[in-house]
C-alpha positions, -999 to 999 in steps of 0.1 A, spaced: -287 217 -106 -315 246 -115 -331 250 -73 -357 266 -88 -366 232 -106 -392 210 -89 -386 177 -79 -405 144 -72 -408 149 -40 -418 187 -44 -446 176 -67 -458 148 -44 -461 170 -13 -476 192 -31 -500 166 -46 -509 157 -9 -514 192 3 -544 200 -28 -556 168 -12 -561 175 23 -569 209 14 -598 201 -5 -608 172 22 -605 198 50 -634 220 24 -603 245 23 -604 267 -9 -565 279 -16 -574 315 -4 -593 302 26 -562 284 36 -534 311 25 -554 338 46 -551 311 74 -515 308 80 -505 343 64 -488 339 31 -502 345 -7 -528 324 -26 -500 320 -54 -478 304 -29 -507 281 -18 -512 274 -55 -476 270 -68 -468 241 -39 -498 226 -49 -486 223 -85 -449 216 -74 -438 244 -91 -420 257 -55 -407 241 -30 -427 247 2 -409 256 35 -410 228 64 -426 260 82 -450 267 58 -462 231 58 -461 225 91 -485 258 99 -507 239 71 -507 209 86 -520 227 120 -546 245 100 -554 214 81 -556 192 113 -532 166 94 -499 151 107 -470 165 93 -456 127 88 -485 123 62 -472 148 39 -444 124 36 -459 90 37 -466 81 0 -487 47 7 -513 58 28 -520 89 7 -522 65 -26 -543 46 -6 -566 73 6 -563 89 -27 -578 51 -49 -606 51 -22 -616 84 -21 -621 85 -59 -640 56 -58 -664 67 -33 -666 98 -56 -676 81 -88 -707 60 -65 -718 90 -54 -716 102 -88 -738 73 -103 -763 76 -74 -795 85 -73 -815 107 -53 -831 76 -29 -794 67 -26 -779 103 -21 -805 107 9 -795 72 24 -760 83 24 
């Protein structure tokens, strides 16, 4: 077994930290500078290239104002994940009217 190999699991964590990151408005450096580690760190979890520490992502999960259980709770992220796209792609096709109703 290579350690330094990523797993499932690393790359789904991962996968659920860019997205509350980027639903928190967090850029990677924004949220390294937050809980004191590198933006390559930030950035390598995110891709499941590293494994992150449990005290790394639960610092994250503080800063990010997301349970730590949800980091590890695959169907309500894949859930959150379908309808979050598919508000994306309405607002996409919106128009201006519709933009300002929302």
């Amino acid at each position: 077994d290579n350690i330094s190999m990523s797993t499932e699991l690393d790359k789904s964590i991962g996968a659920r930290l860019r997205h509350f990151r980027t639903v928190a408005g967090f850029t990677q450096e924004q949220l390294a500078e937050s809980v004191d580690c590198e933006i390559s760190t930030i950035a390598h979890c995110e891709n499941g290239k590293d494994r992150i520490s449990l005290t790394l992502l639960s610092k994250i999960a503080d800063k990010l104002n997301v349970e730590l259980y949800k980091f590890f709770t695959i169907r309500e992220f894949e859930t959150d994940t379908r309808t979050i796209e598919s508000i994306i792609e309405l607002l996409k096709q919106a128009d201006r009217t519709q933009l300002g109703l929302i």
